[in-house]
N, C-alpha and C positions, 0 to 999 in steps of 0.2 A: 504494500500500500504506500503510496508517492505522496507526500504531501503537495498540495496545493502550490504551483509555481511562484502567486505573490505572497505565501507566507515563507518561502524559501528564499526567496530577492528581501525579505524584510530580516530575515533572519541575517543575513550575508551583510547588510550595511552596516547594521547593528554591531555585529560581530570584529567587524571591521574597523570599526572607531576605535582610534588609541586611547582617547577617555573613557571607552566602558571598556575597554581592557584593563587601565588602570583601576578603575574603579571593582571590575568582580574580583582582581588579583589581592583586593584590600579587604576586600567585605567578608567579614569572618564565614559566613554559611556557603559561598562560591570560593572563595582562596582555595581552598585542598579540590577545587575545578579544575580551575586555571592554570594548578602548578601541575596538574597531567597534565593536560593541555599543551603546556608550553615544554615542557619535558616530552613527549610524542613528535610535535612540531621539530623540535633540536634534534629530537634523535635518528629523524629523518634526512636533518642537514647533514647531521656528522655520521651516516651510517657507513659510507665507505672507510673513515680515518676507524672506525670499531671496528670492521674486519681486517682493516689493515695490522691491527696492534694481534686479532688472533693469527693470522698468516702469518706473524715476527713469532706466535708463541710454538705456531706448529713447525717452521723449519729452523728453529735453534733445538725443536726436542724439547720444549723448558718443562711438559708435564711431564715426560719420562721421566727427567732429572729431580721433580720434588715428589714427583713420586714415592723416590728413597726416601724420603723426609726431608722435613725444612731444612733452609741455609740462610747463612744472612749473604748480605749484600757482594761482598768482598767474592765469598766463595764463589754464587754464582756469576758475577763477572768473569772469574777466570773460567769456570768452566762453558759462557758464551762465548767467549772473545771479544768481551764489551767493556768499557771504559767502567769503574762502578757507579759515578753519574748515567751513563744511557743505561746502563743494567737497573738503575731506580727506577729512571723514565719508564720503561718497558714494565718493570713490576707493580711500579704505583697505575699504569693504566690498566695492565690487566686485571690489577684488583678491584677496577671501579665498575670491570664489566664481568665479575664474579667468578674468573679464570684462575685467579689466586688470590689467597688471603696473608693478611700480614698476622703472624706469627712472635711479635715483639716488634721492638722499637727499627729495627733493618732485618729482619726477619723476617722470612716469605716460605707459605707452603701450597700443598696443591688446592684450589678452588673447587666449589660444587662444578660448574660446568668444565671444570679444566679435567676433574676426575670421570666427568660424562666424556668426554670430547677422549680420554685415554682408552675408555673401553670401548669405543669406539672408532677404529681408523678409518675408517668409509669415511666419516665427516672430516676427518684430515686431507684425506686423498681429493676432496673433493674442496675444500680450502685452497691445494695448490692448484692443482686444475683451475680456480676462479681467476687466477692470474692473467688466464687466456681471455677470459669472458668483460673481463675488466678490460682490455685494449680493446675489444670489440665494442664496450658501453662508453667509451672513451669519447665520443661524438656523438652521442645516442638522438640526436636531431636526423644526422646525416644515415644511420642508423635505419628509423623510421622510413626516411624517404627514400631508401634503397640507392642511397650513393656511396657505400661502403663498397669499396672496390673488390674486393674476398674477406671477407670475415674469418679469423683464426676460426674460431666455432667450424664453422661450414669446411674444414679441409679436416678438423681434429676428427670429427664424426663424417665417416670416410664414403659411406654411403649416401649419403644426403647429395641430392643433382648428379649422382651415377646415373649414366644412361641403362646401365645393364648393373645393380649393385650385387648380384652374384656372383660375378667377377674378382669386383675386391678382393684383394689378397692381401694374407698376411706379409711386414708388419704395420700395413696399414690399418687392420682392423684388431689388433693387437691394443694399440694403448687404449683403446675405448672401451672394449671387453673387460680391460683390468681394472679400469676405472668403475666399472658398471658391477663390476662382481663383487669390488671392496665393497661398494654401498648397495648391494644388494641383502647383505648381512642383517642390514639394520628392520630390514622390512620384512625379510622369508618368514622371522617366524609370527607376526603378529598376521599376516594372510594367509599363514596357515592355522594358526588360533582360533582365525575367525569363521572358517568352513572348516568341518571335519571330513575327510577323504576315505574313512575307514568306509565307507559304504560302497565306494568304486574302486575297479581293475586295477584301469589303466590310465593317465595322466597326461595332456599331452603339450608343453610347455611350447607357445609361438612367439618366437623373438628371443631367447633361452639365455643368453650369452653363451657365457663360458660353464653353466648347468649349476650355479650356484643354487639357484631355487629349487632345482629339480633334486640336489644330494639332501638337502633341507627333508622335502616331501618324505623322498626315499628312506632314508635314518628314520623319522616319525613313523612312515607308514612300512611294516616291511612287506608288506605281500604285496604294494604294489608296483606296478609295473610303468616306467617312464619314457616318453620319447620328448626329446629336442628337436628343435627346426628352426635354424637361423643360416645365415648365410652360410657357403661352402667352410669359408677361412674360419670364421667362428663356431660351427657344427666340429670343427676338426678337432680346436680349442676343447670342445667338452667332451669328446671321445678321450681327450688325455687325462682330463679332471675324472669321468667315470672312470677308467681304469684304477687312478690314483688311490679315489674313494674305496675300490671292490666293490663297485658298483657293475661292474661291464655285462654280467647275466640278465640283466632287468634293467639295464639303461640304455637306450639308443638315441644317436644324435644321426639327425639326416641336415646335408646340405639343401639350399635347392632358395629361394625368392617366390614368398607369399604372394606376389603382386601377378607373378606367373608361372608358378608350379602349382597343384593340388597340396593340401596336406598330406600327412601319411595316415591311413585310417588306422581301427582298433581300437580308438580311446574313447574312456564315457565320459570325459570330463577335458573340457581346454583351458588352461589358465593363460591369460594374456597379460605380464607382470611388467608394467612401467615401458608401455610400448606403444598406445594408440597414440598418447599428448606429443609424441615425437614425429609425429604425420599430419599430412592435410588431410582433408573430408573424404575425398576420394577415394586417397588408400587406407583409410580406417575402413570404410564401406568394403572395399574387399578383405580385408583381413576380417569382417566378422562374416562375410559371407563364408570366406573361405574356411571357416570358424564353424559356420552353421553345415556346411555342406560335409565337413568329414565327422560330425557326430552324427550317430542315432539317435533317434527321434526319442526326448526326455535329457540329454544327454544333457549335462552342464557344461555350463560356461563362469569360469573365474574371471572378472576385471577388476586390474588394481593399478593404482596409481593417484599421484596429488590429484586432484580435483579444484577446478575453481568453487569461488562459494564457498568454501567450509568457514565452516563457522567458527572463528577463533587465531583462523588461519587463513584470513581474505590474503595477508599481500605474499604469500608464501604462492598459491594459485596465480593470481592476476598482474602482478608486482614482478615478482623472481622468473618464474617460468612464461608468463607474457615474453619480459626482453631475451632470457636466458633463448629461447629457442624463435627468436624474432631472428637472435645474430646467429643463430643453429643453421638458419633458412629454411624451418620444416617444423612446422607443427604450432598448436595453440592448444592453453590450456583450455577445457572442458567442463560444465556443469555434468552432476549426474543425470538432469535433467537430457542435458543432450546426448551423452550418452545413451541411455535407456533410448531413446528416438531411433539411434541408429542402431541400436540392438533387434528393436522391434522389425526395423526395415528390411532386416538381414535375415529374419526370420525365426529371433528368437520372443518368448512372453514368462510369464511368470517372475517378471525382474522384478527385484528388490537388493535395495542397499543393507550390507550386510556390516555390522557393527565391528570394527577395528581398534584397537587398543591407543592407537597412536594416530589418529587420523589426519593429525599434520604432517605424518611421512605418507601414510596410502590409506586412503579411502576403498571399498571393493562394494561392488555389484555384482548382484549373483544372478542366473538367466537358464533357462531351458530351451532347448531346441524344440521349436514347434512342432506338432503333427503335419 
């Protein structure tokens, strides 16, 4: 429901006055407003110089290192190769963004999110990888109006404007694959939480990577039975990870491009994991064709991925993943709303959004293949 146009232009003027900004910032029942308010607004400003300061915390190592326990000041200098004035800088910032805490007077240990961020390397991995993304937001006007001459994005993600992306070959689809499988960790097992597979065979993973999801499934479930399907180079990738696992009896990766190969049949269930927001309309529409046509009739369908819209987590959807894959040149983020549209169209019903533990990393939709 929209509010009314002239109560939104009345609200905006309002809003807008430096005097009734002063004025709510003072007025004891609006002040703890205002101070979000204006703390939200700055933290918008300065949101790049705060990932900046994590990006210094994850390629010096500094939460491995307090890992061991606190240091003071002196120690960790030497052990960054920082001056003990920049090694302050560096600790008094990450302590303001909860990465570490002070410990004493020069005295620093590991932080709530700094101890999140250690059990976690997929959000490291993906910290430096932003390196790239940030030359490509580096002009984000020029950006928009597609006068970015190659976007790093669009060459890292090797398949994107291949004419034939079956072709790609490793080690072109190598650093993508590693990247997608560190943080693929973080998500396997809250989509798999959130459906339980003990009631089906066969499993059949589309866009798979390196079969990080698929060893997940496999360990949880053991009778069931796995297939992979992503590009040649990348299918190859998880025939080495299956073996590694002892997996190889019940795991199979086939090569081959969804856009123009069939699936491989046998499975009662498809999971489709952080792969449609990576495409345009078109090729989502056949991947769930292709989706609906290699199951039987009943057969599920797993979708997971950010979502736009979520609740809690608007600029994670529309914010990050909007430009993130603007500069990618392939894909936009999704409501489930739209989703579900294009499920329907492909031929599946019975959709419903299925309850996920973390649903600022993936959201899932759950879907039956029609009669």
């Amino acid at each position: 429901m929209y509010l009314p146009e002239r109560l939104l232009a009345f609200r905006n003027r309002v809003l807008s006055r430096p005097g009734f900004q002063r004025w709510v910032a003072g007025f004891p029942l609006t002040r703890s407003f205002a101070q979000r308010r204006a703390r939200e607004l700055f933290d918008i400003v300065a949101g790049f110089v705060y990932s900046q300061v994590l990006a210094t915390c994850v390629r010096l190592d500094l939460f491995a290192i307090l890992a061991a326990g606190a240091q003071d000041v002196e120690a960790l200098a030497a052990r960054l190769d920082l001056t003990p004035d920049a090694a302050r800088r560096l600790l008094l910032a990450a302590t303001s963004l909860r990465l570490v805490e002070r410990r004493g007077p020069d005295r620093f240990g590991l932080g709530e999110l700094g101890a999140v961020m250690l059990g976690n390397p997929g959000i490291g991995a993906m910290v430096e990888h932003h390196a790239m993304a940030y030359r490509d937001l580096g002009d984000p006007v020029a950006l928009l109006r597609g006068e970015l001459a190659r976007p790093a994005l669009k060459d890292y993600w090797a398949y994107v404007g291949a004419d034939v992306p079956a072709t790609v070959a490793d080690p072109a689809v190598s650093r993508y694959t590693e990247l997608m499988a560190s943080s693929q960790c973080l998500i396997a097992d809250d989509v798999l939480d959130a459906y339980s597979l003990k009631g089906h065979r066969c499993l059949l993973d589309v866009g798979g990577g390196d079969g990080t999801f698929l060893v997940a499934a496999a360990k949880r479930w053991p009778h069931l039975r796995v297939i992979l399907f992503d590009l040649p180079a990348v299918a190859e990738c998880a025939r080495t990870r299956f073996a590694r696992e002892g997996l190889s009896e019940r795991a199979t990766a086939i090569g081959g491009d969804v856009c123009r190969d069939p699936l491989p049949d046998g499975a009662d269930v498809v999971s489709i994991v952080r792969v449609l927001h990576d495409h345009e309309d078109a090729v989502v529409d056949r991947i769930l064709r292709a989706a609906s046509a290699a199951l039987p009739v009943n057969g599920a369908l797993m979708v997971a991925e950010p979502m736009s819209g979520t609740r809690g987590a608007e600029p994670i959807g529309d914010a990050y993943f909007g430009f993130y894959l603007l500069a990618m040149g392939s894909g936009r983020p999704r409501t489930p709303g739209e989703l579900e549209c294009a499920m329907r169209a492909a031929g599946f019903d019975r959709i419903r959004l299925a309850k996920t533990r973390r649903p600022i990393l993936t959201r899932m939709i759950l879907a039956r293949r029609a009669a």
